[in-house]
C-alpha positions in Angstrom: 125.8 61.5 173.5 128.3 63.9 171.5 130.9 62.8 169.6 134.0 63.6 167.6 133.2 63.5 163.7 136.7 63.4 161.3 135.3 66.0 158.5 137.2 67.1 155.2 135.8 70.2 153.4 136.6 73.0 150.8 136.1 75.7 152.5 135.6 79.5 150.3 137.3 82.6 152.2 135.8 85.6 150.7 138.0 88.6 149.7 136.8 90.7 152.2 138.7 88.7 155.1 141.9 88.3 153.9 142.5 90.7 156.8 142.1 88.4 159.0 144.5 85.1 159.8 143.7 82.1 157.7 142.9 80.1 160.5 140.3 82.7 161.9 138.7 82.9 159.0 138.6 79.1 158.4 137.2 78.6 161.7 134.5 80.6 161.5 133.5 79.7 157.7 133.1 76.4 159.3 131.0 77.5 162.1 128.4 79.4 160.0 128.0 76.6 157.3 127.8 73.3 160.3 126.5 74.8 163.4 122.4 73.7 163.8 123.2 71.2 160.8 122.3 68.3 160.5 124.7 66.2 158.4 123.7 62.7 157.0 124.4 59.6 159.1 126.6 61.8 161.4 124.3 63.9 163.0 123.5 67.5 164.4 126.5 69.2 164.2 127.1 71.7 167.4 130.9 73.0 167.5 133.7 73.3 165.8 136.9 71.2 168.0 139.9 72.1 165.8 141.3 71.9 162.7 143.8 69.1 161.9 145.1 69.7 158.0 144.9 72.8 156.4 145.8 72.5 152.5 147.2 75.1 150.4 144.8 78.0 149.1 144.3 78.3 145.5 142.1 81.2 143.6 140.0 80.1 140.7 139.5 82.0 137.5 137.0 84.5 138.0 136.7 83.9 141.7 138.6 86.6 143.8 137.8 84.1 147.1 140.5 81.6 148.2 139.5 77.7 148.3 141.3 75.9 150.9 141.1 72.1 151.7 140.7 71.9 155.3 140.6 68.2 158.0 139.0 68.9 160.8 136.9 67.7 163.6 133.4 68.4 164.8 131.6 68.1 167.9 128.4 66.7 166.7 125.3 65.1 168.8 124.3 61.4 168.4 123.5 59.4 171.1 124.6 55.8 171.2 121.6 53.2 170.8 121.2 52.2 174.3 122.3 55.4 176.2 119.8 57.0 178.6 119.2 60.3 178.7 117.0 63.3 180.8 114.6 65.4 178.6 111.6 67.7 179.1 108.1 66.5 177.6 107.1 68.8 174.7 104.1 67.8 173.9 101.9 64.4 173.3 99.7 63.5 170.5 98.5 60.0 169.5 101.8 59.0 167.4 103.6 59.3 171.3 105.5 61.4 173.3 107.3 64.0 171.8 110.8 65.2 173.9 113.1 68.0 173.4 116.6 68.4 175.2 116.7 72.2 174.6 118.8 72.5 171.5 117.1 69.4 170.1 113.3 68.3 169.9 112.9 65.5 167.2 112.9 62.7 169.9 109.8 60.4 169.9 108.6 57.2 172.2 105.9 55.4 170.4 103.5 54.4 172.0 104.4 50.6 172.1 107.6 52.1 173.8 105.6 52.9 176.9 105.0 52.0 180.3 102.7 49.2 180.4 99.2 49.8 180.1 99.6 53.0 178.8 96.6 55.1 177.3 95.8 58.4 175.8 93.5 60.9 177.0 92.3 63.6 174.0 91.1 65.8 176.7 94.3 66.2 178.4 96.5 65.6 175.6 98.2 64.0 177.6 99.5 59.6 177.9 98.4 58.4 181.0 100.2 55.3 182.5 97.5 53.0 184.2 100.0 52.1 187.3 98.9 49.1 189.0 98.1 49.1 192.9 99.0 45.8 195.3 94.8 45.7 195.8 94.3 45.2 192.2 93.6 48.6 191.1 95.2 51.1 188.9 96.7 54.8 189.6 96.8 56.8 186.8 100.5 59.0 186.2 99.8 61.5 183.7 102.9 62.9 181.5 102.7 65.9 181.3 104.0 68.9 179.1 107.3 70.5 180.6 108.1 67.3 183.1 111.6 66.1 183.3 111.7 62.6 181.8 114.5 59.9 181.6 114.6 57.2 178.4 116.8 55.1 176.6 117.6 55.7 173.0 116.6 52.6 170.8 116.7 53.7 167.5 117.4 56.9 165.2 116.2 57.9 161.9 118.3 59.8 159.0 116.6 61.2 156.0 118.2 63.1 153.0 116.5 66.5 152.5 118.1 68.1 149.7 117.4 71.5 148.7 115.2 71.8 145.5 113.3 74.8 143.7 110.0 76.4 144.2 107.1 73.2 143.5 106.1 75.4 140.3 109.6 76.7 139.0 110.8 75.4 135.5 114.7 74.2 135.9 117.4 75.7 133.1 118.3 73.2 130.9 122.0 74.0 132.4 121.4 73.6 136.3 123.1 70.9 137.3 120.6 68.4 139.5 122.0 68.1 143.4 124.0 71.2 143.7 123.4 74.3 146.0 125.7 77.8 145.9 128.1 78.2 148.8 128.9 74.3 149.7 126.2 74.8 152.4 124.9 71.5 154.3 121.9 70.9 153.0 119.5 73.4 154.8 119.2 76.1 152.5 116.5 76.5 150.0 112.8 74.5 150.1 113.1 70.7 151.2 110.7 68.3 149.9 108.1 67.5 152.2 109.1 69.3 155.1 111.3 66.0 156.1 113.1 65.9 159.5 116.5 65.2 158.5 117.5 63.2 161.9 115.2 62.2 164.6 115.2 59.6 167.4 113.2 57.0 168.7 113.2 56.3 172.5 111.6 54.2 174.6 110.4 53.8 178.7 109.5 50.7 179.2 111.4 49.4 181.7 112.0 49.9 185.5 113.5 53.4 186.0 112.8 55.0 183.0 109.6 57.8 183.0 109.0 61.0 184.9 111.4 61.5 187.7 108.5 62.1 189.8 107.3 58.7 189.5 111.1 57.1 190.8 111.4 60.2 193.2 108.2 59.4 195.1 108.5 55.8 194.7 112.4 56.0 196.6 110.7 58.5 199.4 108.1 55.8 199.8 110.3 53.2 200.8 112.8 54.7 202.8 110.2 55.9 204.7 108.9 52.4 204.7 113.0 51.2 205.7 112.7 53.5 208.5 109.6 52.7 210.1 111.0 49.1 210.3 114.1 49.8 211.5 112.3 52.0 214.3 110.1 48.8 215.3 113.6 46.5 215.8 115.1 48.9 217.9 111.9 49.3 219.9 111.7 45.0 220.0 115.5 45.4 221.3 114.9 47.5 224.0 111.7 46.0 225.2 114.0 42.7 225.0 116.6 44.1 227.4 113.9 45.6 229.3 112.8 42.2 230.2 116.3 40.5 230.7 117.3 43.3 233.5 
């Protein structure tokens, strides 16, 4: 679910922290520009790990700051296709399920992705899967908002989201298309169309996967089934040895 990304950046320490070590100041440069990023095919970035490389620092004309070349690696989240993983249910509309972890919420199972037959219920705003009974009938199992749910990652989904002006603002002649002051990660300024930069599509669809509740009663139900069984063997064995005395 998290991983180790290999990044390289130029990093800009501001003349105001030259007080502190280089290495300090590198860190946490790093920090403020990556943590709660997303970063393009590698994901949402979380931590900083350590720094590998650190170049040498050079000041530019005009530029009081110091720009140092830095190697370093991230811990960033991005499950594995195929891993399963325990959320909470945020909310459901008629695109799905909608799951956040906390510190992430862009996680979706379509409906196809479902328990089957699945439906959903506009009143409750709520998918309601139409478990079927040994007699033939169906109980419903509603999922509902704030219930601890286990899936499997199938897919994700990575969109660029550069930074551009306001909709109505004429660009200078001299701006340079594709570049944003500071070296940030892509999150400042207005993005076009409000696009989620990373999201991922999950699915429940198989034995196991849902509500814990449903597993959780299901288990209880037979062990309590196991132990009514194994109560009527040892009652048959003792009525057996009754007999043979």
């Amino acid at each position: 679910m998290f991983v180790l990304a290999e990044l390289k950046d130029n990093v800009r320490i501001a003349p105001e922290l030259f007080g502190l070590k280089l290495p300090e100041a590198i860190k946490d440069e790093i920090n403020r520009k990556l943590a709660n990023k997303v970063l393009l095919n590698v994901g949402l970035c979380i931590a900083l790990k350590d720094i590998v490389k650190l170049g040498d620092s050079i000041i530019l004309p005009g530029d009081g700051a110091s720009h140092t070349e830095v190697n370093f690696r991230y811990i960033v989240f991005r499950p594995i296709i195929g891993d399963v993983i325990t959320g909470k249910i945020r909310s459901c509309s008629r695109e799905g399920v909608h799951i956040t972890l906390g510190f992430f919420d862009d996680i979706l199972i379509p409906p196809s992705a479902l328990q089957h037959p699945s439906r959903y219920e506009e009143a409750e705003q709520a998918w309601v899967w139409e478990y079927p009974l040994e007699d033939g009938n169906t109980h419903d199992l509603y999922m509902d908002i704030g219930e601890s749910i286990k899936f499997r990652v199938s897919g994700e989904v990575f969109e660029e989201s550069s930074p551009i002006g306001p909709p109505d603002q004429e660009v200078p002649s001299s701006a340079v298309p594709g570049t944003s002051g500071g070296g940030g990660a892509g999150t400042s300024g207005v993005t076009e169309g409000n696009k989620t930069p990373y999201r991922i599509v999950a699915a429940i669809n198989e034995s196991g996967l849902g509500l814990l509740s449903w597993w959780v009663q299901q288990n209880q139900e037979e062990e309590d089934e196991e132990g009514e069984e194994e109560e009527q063997e040892d009652e048959a064995e003792q009525d057996s040895g009754g007999e043979n005395e």
